[in-house]
PDB file with SEQRES, HELIX, SHEET and CRYST1 records, atoms N, CA, C and O in Angstrom:
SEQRES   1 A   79  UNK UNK UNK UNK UNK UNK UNK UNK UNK UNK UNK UNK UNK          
SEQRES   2 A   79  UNK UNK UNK UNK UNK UNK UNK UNK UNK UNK UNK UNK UNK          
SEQRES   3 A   79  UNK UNK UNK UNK UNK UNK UNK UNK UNK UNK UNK UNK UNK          
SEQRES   4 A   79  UNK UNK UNK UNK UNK UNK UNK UNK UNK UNK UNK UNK UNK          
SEQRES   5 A   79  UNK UNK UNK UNK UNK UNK UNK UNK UNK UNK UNK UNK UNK          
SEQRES   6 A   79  UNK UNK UNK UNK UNK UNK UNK UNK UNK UNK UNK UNK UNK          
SEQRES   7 A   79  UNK                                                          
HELIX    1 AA1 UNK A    2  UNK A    5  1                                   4    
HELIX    2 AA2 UNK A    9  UNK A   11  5                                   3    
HELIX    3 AA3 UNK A   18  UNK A   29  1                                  12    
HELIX    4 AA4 UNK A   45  UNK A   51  1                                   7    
SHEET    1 AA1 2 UNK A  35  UNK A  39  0                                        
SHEET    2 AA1 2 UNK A  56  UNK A  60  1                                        
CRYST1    1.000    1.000    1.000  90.00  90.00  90.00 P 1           1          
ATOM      1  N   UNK A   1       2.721  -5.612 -16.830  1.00  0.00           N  
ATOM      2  CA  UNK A   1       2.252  -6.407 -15.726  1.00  0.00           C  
ATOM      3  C   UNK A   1       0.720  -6.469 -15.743  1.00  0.00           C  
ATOM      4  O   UNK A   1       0.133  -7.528 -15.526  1.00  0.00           O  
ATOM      5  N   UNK A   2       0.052  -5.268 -16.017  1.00  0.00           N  
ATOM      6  CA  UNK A   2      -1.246  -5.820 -16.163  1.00  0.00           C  
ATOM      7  C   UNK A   2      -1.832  -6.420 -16.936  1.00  0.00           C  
ATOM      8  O   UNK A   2      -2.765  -7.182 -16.682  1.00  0.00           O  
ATOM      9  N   UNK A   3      -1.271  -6.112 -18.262  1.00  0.00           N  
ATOM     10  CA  UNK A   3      -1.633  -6.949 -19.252  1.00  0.00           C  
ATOM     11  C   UNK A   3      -1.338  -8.653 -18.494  1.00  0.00           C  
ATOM     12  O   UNK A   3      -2.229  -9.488 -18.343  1.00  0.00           O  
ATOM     13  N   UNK A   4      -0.298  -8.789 -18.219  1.00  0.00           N  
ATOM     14  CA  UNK A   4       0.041 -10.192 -18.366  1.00  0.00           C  
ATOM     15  C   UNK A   4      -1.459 -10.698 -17.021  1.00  0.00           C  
ATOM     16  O   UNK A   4      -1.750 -11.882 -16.848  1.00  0.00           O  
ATOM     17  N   UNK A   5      -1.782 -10.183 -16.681  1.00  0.00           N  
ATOM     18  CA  UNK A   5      -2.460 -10.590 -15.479  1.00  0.00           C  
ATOM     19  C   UNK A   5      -4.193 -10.431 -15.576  1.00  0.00           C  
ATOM     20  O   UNK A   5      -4.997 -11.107 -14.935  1.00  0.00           O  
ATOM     21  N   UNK A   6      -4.539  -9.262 -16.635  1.00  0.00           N  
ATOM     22  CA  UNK A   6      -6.062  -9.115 -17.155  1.00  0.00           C  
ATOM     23  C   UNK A   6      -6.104  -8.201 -16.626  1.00  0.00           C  
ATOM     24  O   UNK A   6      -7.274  -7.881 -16.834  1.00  0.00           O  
ATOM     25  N   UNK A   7      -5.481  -7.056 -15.734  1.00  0.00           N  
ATOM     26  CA  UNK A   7      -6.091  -6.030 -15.356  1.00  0.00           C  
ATOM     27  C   UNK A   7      -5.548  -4.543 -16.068  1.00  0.00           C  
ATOM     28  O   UNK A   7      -4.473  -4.422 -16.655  1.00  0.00           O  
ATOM     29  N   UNK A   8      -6.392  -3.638 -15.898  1.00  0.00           N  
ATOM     30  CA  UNK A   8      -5.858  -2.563 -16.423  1.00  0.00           C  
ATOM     31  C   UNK A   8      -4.974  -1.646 -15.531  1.00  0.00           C  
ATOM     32  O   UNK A   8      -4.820  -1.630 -14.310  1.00  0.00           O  
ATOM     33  N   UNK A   9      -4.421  -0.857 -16.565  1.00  0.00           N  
ATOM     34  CA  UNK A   9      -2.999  -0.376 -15.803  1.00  0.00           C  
ATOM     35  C   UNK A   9      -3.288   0.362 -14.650  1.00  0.00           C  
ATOM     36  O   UNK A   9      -2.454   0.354 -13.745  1.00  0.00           O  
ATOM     37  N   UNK A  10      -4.414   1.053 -14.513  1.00  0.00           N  
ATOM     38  CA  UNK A  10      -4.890   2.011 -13.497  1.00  0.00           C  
ATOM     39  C   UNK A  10      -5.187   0.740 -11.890  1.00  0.00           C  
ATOM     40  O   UNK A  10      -5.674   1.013 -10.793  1.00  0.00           O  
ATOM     41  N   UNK A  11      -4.785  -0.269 -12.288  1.00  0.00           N  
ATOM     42  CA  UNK A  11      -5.332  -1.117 -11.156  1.00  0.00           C  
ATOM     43  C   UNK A  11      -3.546  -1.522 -10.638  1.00  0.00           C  
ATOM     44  O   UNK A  11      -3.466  -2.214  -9.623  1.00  0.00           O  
ATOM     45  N   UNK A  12      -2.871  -1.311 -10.978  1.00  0.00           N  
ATOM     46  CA  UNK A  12      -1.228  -1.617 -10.950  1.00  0.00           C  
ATOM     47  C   UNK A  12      -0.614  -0.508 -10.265  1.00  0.00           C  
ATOM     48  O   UNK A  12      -0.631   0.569 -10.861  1.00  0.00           O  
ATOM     49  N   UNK A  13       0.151  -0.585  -8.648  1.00  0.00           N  
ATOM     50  CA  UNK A  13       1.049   0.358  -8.216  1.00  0.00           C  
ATOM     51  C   UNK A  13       2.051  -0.878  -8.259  1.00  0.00           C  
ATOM     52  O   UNK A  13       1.993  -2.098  -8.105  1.00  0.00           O  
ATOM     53  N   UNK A  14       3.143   0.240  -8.595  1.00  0.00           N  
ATOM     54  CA  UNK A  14       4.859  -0.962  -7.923  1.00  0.00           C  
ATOM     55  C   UNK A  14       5.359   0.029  -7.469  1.00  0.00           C  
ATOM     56  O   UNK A  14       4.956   1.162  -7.731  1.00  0.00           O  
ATOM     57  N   UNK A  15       6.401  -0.256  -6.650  1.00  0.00           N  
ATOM     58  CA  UNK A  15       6.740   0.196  -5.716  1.00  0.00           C  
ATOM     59  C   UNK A  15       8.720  -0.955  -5.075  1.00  0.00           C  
ATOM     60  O   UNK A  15       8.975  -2.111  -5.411  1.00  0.00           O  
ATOM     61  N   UNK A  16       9.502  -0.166  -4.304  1.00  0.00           N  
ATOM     62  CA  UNK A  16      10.585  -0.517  -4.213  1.00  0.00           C  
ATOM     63  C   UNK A  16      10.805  -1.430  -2.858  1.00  0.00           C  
ATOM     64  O   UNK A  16      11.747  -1.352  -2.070  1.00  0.00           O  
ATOM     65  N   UNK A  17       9.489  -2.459  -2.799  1.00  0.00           N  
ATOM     66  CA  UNK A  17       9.131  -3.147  -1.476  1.00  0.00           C  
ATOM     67  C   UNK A  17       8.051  -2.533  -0.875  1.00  0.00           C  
ATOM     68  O   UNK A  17       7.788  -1.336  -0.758  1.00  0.00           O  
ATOM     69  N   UNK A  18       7.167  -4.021  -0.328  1.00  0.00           N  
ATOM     70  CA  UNK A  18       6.050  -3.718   0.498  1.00  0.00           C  
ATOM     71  C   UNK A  18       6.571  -2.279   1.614  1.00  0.00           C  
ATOM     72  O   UNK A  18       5.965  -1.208   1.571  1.00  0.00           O  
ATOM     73  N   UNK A  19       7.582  -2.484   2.409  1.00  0.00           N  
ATOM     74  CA  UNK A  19       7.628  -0.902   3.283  1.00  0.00           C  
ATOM     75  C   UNK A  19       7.576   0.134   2.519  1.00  0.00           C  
ATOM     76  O   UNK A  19       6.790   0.921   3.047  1.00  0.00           O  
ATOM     77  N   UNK A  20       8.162   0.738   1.156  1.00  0.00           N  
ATOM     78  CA  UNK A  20       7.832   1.917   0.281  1.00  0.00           C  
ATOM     79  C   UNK A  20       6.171   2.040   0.112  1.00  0.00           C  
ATOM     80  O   UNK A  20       5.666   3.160   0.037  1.00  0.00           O  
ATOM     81  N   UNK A  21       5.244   0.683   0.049  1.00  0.00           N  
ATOM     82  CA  UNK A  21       4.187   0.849  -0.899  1.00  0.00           C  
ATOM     83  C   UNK A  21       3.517   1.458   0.344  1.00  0.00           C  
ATOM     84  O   UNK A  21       2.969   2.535   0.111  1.00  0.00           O  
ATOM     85  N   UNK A  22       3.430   0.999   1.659  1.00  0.00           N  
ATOM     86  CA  UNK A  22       3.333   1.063   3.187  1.00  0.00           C  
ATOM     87  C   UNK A  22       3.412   2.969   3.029  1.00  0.00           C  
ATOM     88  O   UNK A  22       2.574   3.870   2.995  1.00  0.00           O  
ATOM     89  N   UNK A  23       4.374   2.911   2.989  1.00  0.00           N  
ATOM     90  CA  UNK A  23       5.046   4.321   3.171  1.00  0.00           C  
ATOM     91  C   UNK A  23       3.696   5.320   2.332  1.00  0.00           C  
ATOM     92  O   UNK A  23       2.853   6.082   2.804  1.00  0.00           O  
ATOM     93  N   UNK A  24       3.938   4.958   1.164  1.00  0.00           N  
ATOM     94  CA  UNK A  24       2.957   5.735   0.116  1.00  0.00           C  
ATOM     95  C   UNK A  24       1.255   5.578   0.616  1.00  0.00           C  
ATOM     96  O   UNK A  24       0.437   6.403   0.206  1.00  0.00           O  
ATOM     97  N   UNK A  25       0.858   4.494   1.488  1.00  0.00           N  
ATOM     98  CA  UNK A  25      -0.290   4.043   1.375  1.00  0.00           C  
ATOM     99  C   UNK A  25      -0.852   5.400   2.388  1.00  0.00           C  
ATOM    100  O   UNK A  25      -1.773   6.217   2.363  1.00  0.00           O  
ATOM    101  N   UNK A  26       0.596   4.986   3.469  1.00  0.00           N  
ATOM    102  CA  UNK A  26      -0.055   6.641   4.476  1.00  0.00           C  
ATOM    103  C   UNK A  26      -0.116   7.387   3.993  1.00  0.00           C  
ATOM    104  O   UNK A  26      -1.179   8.005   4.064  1.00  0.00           O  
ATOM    105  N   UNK A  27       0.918   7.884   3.172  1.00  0.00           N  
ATOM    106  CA  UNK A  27       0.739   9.386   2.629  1.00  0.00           C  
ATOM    107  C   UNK A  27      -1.040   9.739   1.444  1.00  0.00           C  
ATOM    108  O   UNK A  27      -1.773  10.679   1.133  1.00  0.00           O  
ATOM    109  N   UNK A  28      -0.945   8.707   1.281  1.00  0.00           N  
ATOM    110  CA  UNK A  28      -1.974   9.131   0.115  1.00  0.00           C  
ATOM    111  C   UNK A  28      -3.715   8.934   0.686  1.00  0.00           C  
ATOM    112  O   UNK A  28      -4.579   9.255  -0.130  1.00  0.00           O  
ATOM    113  N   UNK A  29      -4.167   8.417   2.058  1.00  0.00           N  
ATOM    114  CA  UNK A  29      -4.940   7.639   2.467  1.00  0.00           C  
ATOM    115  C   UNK A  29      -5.063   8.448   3.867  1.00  0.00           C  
ATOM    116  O   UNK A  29      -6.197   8.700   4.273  1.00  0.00           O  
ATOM    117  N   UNK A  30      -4.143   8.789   4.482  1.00  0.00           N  
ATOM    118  CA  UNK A  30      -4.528   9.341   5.504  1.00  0.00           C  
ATOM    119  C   UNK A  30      -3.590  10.813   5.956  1.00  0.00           C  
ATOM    120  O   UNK A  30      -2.533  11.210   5.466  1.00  0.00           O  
ATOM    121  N   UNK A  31      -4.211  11.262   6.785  1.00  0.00           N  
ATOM    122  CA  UNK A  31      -3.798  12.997   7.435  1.00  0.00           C  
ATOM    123  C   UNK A  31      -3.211  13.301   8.453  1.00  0.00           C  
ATOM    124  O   UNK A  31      -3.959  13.222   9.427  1.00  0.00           O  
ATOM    125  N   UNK A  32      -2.215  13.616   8.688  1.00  0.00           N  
ATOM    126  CA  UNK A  32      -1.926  14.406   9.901  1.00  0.00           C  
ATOM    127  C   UNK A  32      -3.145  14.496  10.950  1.00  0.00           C  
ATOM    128  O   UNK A  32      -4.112  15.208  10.683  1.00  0.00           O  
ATOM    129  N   UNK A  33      -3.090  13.858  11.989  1.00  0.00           N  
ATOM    130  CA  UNK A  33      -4.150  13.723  13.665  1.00  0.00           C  
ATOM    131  C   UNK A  33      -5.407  12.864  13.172  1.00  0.00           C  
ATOM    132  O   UNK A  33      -6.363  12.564  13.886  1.00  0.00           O  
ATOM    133  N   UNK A  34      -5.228  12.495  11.723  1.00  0.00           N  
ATOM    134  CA  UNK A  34      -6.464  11.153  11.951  1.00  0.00           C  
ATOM    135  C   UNK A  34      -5.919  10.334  12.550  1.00  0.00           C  
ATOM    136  O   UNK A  34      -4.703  10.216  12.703  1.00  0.00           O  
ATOM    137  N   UNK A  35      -6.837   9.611  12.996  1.00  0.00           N  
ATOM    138  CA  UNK A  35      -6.538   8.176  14.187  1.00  0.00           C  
ATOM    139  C   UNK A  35      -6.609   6.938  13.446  1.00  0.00           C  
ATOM    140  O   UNK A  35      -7.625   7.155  12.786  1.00  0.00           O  
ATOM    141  N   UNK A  36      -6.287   5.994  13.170  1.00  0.00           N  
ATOM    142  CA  UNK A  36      -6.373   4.810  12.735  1.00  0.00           C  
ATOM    143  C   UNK A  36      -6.270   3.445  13.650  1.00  0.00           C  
ATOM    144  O   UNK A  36      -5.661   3.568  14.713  1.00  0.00           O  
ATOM    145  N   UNK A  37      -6.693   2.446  13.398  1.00  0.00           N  
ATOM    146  CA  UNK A  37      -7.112   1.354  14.220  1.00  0.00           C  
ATOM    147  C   UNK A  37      -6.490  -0.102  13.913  1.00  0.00           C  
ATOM    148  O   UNK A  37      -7.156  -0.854  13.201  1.00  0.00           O  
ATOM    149  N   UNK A  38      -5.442  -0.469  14.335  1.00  0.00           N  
ATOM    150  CA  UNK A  38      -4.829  -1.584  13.993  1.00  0.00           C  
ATOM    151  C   UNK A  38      -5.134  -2.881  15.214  1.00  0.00           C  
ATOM    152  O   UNK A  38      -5.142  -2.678  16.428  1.00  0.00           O  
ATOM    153  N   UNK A  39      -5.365  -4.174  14.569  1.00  0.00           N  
ATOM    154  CA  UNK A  39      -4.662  -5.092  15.934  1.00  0.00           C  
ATOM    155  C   UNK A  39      -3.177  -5.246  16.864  1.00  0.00           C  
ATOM    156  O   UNK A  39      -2.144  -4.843  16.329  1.00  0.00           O  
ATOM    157  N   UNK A  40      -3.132  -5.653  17.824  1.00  0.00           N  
ATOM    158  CA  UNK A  40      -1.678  -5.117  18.504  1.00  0.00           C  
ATOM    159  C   UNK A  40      -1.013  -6.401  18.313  1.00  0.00           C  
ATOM    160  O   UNK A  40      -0.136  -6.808  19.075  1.00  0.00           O  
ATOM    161  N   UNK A  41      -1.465  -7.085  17.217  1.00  0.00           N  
ATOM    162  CA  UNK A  41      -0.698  -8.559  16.392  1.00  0.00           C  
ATOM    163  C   UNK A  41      -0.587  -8.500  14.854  1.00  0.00           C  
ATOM    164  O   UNK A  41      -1.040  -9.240  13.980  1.00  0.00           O  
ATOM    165  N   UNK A  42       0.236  -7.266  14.801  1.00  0.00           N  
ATOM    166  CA  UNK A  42      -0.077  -6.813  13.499  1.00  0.00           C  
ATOM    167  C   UNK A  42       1.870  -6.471  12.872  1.00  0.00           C  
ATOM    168  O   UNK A  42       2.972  -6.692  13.373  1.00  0.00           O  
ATOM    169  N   UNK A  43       1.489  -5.981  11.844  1.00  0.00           N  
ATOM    170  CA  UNK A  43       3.047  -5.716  10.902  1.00  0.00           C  
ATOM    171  C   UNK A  43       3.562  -4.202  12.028  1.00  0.00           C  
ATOM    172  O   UNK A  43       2.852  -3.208  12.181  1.00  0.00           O  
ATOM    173  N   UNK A  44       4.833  -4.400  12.630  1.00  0.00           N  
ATOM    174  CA  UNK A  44       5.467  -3.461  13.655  1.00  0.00           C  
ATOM    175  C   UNK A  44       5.789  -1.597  12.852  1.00  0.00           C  
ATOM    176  O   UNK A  44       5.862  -0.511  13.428  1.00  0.00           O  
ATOM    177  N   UNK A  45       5.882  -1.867  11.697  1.00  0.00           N  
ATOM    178  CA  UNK A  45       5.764  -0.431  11.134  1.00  0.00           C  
ATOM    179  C   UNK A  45       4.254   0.092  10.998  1.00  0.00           C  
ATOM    180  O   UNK A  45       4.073   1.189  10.470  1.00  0.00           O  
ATOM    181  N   UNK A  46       3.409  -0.493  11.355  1.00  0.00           N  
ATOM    182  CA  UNK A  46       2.251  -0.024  11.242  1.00  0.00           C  
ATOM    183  C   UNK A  46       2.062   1.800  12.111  1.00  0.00           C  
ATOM    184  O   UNK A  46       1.571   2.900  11.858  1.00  0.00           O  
ATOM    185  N   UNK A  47       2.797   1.128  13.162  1.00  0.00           N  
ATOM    186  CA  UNK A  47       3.077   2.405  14.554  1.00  0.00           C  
ATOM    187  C   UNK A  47       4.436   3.509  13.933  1.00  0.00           C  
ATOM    188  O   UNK A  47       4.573   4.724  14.078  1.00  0.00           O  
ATOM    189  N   UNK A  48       5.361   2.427  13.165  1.00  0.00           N  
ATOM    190  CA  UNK A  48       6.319   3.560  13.065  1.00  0.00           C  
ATOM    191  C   UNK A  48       5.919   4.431  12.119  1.00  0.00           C  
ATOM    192  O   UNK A  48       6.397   5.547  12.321  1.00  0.00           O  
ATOM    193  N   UNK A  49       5.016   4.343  10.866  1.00  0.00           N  
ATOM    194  CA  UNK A  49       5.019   5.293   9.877  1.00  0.00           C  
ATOM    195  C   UNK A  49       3.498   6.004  10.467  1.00  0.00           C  
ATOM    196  O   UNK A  49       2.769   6.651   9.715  1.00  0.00           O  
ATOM    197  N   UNK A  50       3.196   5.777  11.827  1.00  0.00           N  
ATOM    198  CA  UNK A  50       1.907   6.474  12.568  1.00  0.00           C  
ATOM    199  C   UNK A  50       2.624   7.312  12.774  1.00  0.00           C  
ATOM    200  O   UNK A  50       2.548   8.372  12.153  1.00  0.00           O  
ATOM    201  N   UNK A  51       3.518   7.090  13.690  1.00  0.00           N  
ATOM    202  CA  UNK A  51       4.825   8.325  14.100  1.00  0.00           C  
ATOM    203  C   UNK A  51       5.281   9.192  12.904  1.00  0.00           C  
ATOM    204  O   UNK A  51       5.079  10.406  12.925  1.00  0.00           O  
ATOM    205  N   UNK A  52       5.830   8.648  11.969  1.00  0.00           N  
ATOM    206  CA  UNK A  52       6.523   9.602  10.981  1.00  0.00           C  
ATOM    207  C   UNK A  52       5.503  10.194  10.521  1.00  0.00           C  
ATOM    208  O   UNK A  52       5.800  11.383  10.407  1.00  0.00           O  
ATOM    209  N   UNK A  53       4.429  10.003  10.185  1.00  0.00           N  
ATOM    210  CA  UNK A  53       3.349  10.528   9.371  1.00  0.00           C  
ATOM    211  C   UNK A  53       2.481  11.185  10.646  1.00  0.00           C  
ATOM    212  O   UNK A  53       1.387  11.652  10.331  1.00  0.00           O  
ATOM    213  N   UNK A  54       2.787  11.247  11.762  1.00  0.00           N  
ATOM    214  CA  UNK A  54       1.559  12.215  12.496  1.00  0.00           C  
ATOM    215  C   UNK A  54       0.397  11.635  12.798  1.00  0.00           C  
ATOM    216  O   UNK A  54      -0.483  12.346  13.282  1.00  0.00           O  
ATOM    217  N   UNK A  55       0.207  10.544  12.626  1.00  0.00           N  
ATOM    218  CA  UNK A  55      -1.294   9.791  12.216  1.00  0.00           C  
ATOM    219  C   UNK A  55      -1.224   9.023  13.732  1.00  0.00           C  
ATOM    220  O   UNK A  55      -0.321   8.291  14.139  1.00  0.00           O  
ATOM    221  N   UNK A  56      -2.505   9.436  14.455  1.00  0.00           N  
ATOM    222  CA  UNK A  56      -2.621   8.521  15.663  1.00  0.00           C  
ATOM    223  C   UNK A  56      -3.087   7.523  15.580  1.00  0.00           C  
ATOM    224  O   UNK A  56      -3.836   7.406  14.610  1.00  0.00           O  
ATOM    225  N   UNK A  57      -2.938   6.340  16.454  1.00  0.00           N  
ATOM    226  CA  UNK A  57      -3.500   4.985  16.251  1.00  0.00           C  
ATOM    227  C   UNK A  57      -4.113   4.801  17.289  1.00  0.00           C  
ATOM    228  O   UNK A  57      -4.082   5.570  18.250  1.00  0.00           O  
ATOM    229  N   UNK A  58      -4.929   3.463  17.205  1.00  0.00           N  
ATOM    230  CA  UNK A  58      -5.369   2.735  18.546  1.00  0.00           C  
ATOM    231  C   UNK A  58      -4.911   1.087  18.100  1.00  0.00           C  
ATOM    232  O   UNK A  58      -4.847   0.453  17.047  1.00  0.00           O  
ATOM    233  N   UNK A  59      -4.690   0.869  19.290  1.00  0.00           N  
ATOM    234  CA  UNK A  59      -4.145  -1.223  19.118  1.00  0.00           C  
ATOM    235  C   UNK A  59      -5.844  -1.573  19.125  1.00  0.00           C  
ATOM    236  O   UNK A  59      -6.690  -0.708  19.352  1.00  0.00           O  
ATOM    237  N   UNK A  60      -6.047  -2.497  18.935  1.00  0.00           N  
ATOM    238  CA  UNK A  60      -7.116  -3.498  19.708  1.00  0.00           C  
ATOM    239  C   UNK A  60      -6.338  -5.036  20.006  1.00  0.00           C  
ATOM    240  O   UNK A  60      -5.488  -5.705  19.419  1.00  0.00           O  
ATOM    241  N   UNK A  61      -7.230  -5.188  21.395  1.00  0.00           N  
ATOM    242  CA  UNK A  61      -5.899  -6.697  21.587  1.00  0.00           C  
ATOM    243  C   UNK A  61      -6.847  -7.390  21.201  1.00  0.00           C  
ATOM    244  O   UNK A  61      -8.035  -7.097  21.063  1.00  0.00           O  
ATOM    245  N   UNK A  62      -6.156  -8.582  20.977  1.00  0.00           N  
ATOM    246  CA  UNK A  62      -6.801  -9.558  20.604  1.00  0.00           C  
ATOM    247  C   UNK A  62      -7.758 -10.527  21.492  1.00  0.00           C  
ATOM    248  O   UNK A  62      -7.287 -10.599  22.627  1.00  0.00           O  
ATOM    249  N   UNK A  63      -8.968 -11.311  21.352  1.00  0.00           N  
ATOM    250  CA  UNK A  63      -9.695 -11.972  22.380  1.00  0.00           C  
ATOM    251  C   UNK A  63      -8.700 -13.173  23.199  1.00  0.00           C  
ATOM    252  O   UNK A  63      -7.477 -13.253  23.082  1.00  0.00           O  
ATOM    253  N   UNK A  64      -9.351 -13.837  23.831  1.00  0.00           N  
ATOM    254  CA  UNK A  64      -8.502 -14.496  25.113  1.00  0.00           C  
ATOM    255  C   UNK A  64      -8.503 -15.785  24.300  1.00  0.00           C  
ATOM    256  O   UNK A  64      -8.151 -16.709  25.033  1.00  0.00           O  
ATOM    257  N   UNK A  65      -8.766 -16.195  23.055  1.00  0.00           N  
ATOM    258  CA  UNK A  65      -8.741 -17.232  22.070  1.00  0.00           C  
ATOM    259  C   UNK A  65      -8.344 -16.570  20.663  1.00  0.00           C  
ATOM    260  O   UNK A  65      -8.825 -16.822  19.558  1.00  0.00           O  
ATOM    261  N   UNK A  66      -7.247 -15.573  21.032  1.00  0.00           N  
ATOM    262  CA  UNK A  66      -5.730 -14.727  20.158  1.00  0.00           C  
ATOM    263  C   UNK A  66      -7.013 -14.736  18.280  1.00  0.00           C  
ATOM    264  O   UNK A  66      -6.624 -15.352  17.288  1.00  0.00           O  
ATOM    265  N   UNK A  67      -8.116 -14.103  18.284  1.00  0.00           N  
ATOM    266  CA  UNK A  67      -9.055 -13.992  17.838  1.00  0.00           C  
ATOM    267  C   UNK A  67      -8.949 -12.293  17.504  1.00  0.00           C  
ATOM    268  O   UNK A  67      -9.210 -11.724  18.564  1.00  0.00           O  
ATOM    269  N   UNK A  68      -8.665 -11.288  16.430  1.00  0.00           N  
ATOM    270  CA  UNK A  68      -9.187 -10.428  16.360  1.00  0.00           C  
ATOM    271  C   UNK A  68     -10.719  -9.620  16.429  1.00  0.00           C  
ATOM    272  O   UNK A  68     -11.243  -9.423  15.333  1.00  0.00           O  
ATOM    273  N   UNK A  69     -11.322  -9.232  17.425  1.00  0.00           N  
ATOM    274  CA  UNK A  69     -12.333  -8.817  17.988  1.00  0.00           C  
ATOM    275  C   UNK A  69     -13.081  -7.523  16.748  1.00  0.00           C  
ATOM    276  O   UNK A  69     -13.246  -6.345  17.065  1.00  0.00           O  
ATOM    277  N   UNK A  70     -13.393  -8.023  15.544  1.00  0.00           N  
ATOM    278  CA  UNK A  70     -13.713  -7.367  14.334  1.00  0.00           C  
ATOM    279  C   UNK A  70     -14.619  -6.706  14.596  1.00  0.00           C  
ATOM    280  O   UNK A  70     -14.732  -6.054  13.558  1.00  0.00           O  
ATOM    281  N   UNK A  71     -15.735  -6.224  15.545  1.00  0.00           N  
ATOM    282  CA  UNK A  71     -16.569  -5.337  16.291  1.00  0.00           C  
ATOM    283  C   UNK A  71     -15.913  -4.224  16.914  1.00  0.00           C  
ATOM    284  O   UNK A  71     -16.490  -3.156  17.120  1.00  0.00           O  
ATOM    285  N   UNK A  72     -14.663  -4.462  17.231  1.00  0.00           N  
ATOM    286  CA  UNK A  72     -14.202  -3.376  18.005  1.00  0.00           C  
ATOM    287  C   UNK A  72     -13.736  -2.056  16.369  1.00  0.00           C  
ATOM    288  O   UNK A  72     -13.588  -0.834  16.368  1.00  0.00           O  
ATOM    289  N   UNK A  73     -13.660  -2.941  15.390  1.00  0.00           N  
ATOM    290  CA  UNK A  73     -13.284  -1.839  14.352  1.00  0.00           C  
ATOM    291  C   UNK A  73     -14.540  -0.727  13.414  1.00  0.00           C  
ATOM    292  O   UNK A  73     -14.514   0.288  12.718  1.00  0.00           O  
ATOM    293  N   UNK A  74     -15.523  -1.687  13.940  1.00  0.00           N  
ATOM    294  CA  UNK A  74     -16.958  -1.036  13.828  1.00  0.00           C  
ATOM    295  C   UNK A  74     -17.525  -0.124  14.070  1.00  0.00           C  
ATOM    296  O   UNK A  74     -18.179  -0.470  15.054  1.00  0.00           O  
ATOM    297  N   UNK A  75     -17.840   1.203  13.791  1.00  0.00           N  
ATOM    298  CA  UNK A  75     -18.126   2.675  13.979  1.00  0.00           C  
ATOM    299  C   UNK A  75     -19.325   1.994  15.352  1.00  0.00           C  
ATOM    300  O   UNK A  75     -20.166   1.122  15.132  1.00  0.00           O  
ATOM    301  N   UNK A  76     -19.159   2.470  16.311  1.00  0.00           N  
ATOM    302  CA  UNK A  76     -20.353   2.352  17.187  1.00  0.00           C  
ATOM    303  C   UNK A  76     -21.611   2.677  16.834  1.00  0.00           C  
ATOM    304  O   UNK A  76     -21.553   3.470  15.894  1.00  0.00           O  
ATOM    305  N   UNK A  77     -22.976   2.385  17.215  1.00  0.00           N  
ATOM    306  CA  UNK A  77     -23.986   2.756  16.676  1.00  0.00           C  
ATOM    307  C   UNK A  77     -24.813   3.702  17.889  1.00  0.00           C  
ATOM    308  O   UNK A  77     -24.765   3.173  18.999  1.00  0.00           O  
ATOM    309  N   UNK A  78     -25.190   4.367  17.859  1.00  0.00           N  
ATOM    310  CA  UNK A  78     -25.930   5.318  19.165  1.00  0.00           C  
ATOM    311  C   UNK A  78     -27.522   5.423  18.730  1.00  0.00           C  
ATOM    312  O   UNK A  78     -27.914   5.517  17.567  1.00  0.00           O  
ATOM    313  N   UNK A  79     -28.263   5.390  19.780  1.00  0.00           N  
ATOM    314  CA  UNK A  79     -29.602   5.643  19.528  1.00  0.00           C  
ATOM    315  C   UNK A  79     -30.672   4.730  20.012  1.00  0.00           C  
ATOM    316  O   UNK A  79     -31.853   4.982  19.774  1.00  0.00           O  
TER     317      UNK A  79                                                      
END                                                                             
C-alpha cells in the first residue's frame, strides 16, 4: 500500500475499521485522567472510548452560526 501510493511504510497503519484505528489512536496518544477537547458535533464514540479509556473530555458547542469556535481549543494565554 505504500508503495502503490509514494509513501513509506512507516507512514501506513491499517487497521479492522475506522472504530479499531479510533480505538488504537486512544490507547497510543493519550492517558488515563488526561482531558481532551472535542466539538459537541462531532463522531459519538469520541465520549465512548473517553469512558473506556479513562480519558476526560470537554464538548465545546458550537457558535450560534453552528461554526466551531477554534479559539476555544487554544491553550489560553496569561500575562
Amino acid at each position: 500500500m505504500a508503495e502503490y501510493y509514494g509513501l513509506k511504510a512507516s507512514q501506513v497503519f491499517v487497521g479492522n475499521g475506522s472504530d479499531e484505528l479510533l480505538a488504537f489512536s486512544f490507547m497510543a496518544f493519550f492517558n488515563p485522567g488526561d482531558t481532551i477537547i472535542f466539538p459537541d458535533i462531532t463522531y459519538s464514540f469520541y465520549e465512548v472510548y473517553s469512558s473506556m479509556f479513562s480519558v476526560n473530555y470537554r464538548l465545546i458547542s458550537l457558535d450560534d452560526e453552528f461554526n466551531v469556535p477554534v479559539e476555544e481549543f487554544l491553550p489560553k494565554m496569561t500575562g
